[in-house]
C-alpha positions in Angstrom: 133.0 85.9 119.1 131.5 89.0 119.3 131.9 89.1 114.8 130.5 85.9 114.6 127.6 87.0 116.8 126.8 89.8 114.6 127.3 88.3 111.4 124.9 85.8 112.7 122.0 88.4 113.4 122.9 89.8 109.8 122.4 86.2 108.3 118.8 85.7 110.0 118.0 89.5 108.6 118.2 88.6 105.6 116.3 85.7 105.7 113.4 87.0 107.5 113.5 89.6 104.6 113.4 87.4 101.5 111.6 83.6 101.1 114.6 82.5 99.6 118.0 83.0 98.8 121.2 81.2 97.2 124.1 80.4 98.8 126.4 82.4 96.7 124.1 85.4 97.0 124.2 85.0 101.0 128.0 84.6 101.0 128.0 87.7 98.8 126.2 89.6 101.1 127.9 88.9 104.1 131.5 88.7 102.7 132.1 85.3 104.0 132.8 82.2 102.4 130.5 79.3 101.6 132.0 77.1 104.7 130.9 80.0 106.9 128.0 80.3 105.5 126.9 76.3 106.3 128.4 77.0 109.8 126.3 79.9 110.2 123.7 78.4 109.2 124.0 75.5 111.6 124.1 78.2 114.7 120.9 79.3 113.7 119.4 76.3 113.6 121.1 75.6 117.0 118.6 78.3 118.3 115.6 76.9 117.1 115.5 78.8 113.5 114.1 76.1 111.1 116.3 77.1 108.1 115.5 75.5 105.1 118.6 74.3 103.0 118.3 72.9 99.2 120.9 71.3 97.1 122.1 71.7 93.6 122.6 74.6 91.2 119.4 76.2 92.3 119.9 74.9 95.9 119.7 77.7 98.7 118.1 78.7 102.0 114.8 79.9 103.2 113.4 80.5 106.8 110.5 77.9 107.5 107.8 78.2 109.6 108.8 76.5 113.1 107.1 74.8 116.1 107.5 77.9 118.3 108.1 81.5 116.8 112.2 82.5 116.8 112.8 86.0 118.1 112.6 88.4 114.9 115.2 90.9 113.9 114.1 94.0 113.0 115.2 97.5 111.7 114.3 100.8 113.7 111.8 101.7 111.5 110.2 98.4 111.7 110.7 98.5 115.7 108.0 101.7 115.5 105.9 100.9 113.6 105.0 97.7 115.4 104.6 100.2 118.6 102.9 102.4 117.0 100.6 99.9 115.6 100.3 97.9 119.2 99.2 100.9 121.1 96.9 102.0 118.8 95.2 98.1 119.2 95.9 98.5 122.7 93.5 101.2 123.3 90.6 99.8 122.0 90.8 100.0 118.1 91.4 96.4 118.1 88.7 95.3 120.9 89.0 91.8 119.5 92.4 91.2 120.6 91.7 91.6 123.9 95.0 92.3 125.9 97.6 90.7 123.5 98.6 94.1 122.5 99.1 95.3 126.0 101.6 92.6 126.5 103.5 92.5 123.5 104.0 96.0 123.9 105.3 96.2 126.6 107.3 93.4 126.0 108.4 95.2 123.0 109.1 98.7 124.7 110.9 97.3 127.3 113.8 96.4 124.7 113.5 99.7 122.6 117.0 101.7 122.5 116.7 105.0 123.7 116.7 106.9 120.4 113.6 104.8 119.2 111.9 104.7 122.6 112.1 108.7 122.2 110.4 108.9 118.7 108.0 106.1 119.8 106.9 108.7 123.1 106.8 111.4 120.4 104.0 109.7 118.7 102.5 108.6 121.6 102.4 111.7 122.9 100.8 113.4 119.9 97.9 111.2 119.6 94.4 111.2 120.7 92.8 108.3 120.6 89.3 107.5 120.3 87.1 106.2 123.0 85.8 102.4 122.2 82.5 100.8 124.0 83.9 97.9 125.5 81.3 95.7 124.6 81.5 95.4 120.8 85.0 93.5 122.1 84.5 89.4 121.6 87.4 86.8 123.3 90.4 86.1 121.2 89.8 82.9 121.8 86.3 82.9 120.1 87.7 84.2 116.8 90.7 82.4 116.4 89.2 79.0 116.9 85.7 80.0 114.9 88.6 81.1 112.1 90.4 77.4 112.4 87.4 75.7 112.4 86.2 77.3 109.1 90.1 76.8 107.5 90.0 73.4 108.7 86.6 72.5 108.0 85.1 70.4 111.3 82.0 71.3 113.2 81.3 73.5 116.2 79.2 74.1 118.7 78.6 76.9 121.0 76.1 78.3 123.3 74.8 81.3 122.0 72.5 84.3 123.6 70.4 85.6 120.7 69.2 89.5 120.8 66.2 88.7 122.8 68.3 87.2 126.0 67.6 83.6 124.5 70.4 81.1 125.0 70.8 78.1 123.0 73.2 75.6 122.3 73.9 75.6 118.4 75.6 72.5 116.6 76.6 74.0 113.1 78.8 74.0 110.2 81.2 76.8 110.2 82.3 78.1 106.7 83.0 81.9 106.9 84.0 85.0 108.6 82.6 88.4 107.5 83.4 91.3 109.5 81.1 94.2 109.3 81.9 97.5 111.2 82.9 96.7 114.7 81.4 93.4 114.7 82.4 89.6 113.3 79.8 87.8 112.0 79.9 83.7 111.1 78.2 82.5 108.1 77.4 78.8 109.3 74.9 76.0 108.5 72.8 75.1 111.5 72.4 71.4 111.8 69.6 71.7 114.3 67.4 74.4 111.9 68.8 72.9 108.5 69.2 76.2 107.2 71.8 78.7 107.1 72.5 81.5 110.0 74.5 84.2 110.8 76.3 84.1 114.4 77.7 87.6 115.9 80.6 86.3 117.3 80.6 88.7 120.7 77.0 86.4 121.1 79.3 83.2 121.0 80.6 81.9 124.5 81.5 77.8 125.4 83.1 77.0 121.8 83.9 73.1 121.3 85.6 72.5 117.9 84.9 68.7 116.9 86.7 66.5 114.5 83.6 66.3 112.2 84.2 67.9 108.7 81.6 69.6 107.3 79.9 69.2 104.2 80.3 70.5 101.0 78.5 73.2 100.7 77.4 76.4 98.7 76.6 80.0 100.8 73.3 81.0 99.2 74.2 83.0 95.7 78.1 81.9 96.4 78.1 85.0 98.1 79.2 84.8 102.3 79.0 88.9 101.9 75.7 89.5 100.6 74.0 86.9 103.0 75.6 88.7 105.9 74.1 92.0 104.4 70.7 90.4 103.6 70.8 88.6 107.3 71.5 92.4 108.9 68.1 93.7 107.0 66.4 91.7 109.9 65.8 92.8 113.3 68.7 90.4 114.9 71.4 92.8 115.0 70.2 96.4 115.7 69.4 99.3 113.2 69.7 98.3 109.5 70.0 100.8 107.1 71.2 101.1 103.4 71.7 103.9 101.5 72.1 104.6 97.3 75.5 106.3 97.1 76.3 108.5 93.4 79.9 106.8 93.6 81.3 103.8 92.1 81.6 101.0 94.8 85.8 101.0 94.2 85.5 104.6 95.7 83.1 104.0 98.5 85.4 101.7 99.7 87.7 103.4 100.3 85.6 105.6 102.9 83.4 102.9 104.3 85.7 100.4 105.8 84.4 97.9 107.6 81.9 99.0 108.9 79.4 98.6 106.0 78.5 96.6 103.3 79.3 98.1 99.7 77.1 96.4 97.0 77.8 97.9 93.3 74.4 98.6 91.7 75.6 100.3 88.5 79.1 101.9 87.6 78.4 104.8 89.1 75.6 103.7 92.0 77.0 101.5 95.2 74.5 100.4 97.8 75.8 100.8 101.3 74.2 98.2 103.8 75.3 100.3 107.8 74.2 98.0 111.4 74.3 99.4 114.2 73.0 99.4 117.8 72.4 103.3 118.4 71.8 106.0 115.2 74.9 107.8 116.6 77.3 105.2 114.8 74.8 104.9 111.7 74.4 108.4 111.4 78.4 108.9 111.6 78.4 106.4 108.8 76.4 107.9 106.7 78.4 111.2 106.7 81.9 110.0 106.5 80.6 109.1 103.2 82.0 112.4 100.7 79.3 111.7 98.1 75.7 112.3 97.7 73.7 109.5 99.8 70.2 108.6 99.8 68.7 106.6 102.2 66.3 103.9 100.3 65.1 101.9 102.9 65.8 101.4 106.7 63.8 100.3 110.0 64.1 104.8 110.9 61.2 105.8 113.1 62.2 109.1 112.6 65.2 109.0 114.7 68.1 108.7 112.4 66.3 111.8 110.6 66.5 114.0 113.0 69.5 113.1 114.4 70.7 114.0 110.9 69.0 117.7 111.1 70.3 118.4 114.4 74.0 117.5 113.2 73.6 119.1 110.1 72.4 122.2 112.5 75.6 122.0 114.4 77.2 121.9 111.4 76.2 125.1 110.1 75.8 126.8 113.5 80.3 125.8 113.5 80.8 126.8 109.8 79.1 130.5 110.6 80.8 131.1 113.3 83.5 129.7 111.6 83.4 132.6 109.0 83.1 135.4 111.4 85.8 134.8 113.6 88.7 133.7 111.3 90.0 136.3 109.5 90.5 136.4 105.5 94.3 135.5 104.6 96.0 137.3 101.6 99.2 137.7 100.1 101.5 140.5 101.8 
């Protein structure tokens, strides 16, 4: 029993690892004949895992997407990774998800042999991890049924508290999902305004998702992105800012993240659009970027510039002292 048990977990490994195998290359695998195989297959399915069987000479099986999700089977490394990756949501990287990650890791943990658990603390143990102002966080809820309703298509409406402290109840066509730093923004068509808006999502409370599609529409220059970016040049959402960076946009990419908008200008010119409620965050932005940045237009009142000086004072007040108390290291 305890073979077939095993052989079993093997079987669904494999399939969890590939969309789709042949019999023969399953029975090859697993040293067992094709009769096995079938019955295998049938305890699986006894368990609630949707396999997918085909017939013929390019007949096979494949692991379908079920009902309910099946336990997974995975490898050690696999096992800490998805720790790793839970805690590090878990403490506030991933505000959005609210405390799924506290629960699936411990649910996770909890089953973690004692070799893996050890490596797992090891990480754990050597990390810092920053600290993340609560309320850029939005409901789980929120986002994943703002995210069906624009795969579906249907209307929504919400009640929404605009920057001012104004609520409102909005009836709109939802059509996409642009996240921008630490925040989610929706790209909708308001059916009220007849116009199109942009909806921070952490604004959005009372969500009712109708049965109503929504028509077919174009975002204004086919370009959800850019109208989020021209939206956040407004007042609505806190300090806008964009800067001219001597980069190409592939590049300044890779150092802005999400938490700007990266517009190419030229091959080697990229616009970077950076929102934000306090200067801290924008001025942070602005110098995780490892390229020369001007700043071409903004709502600054002189804050952001001096916030810049006095960093850049810090700076160089750290790198002198730097050099006098570190000694110069040469070859014995």
């Amino acid at each position: 029993m305890a073979a077939t048990t095993s052989r079993t977990l093997r079987l669904l490994t494999l399939l969890q690892t590939q969309r789709f195998w042949t019999g023969p290359e399953l029975a090859e695998r697993l040293q067992i004949t094709d009769r096995t195989l079938r019955r295998d297959v049938d305890r699986l399915r006894d368990l609630g895992y949707p396999v997918r069987s085909t017939r013929g000479v390019e007949g096979g099986y494949q692991l379908a997407p079920g009902a309910a999700m099946p336990p997974l089977v995975v490898d050690a490394e696999e096992a800490v990774a998805i720790v790793v990756a839970l805690r590090a949501a878990s403490l506030g990287a991933a505000a959005v998800l609210g405390d799924a990650p506290v629960r699936a890791l411990a649910k996770v943990t909890q089953v973690l042999p004692k070799p893996l658990r050890r490596r797992v603390n090891a990480v754990r143990e050597a990390t810092v991890a920053p600290v993340v102002d609560a309320s850029y966080g939005i409901e789980f809820e929120i986002l994943t049924n703002v995210a069906q309703a624009c795969r579906d298509g249907v209307r929504v409406e919400f009640d929404y508290v605009a920057r001012d402290r104004t609520a409102s109840r909005r009836r709109v066509e939802p059509y996409h999902l642009v996240p921008v730093g630490r925040r989610w923004y929706l790209v909708a068509h308001d059916l009220d305004r007849s116009d199109w808006r942009t909806f921070r999502l952490d604004r959005i409370t009372s969500m009712d998702i109708t049965t109503i599609p929504v028509a077919t529409r174009t975002v204004p220059g086919d370009d959800p992105v850019e109208h989020v970016r021209r939206s956040l040049r407004g007042s609505d959402s806190g300090h806008v800012i964009i800067c001219r960076v001597d980069a190409p946009a592939a590049e300044v990419r890779r150092h802005v993240g999400r938490w700007g908008l990266v517009e190419e200008e030229a091959p080697d010119s990229t616009l970077v659009t950076i929102t934000a409620d306090n200067w801290d965050w924008i001025a942070f932005g602005i110098v995780a970027i490892p390229h020369p940045v001007r700043i071409v237009s903004g709502d600054d009142d002189g804050s952001l510039r001096a916030l810049l000086r006095e960093w850049a004072d810090r700076a160089g007040g750290a790198a002198r002292t730097l050099s006098h108390s570190i000694p110069d290291i040469v070859d014995d």
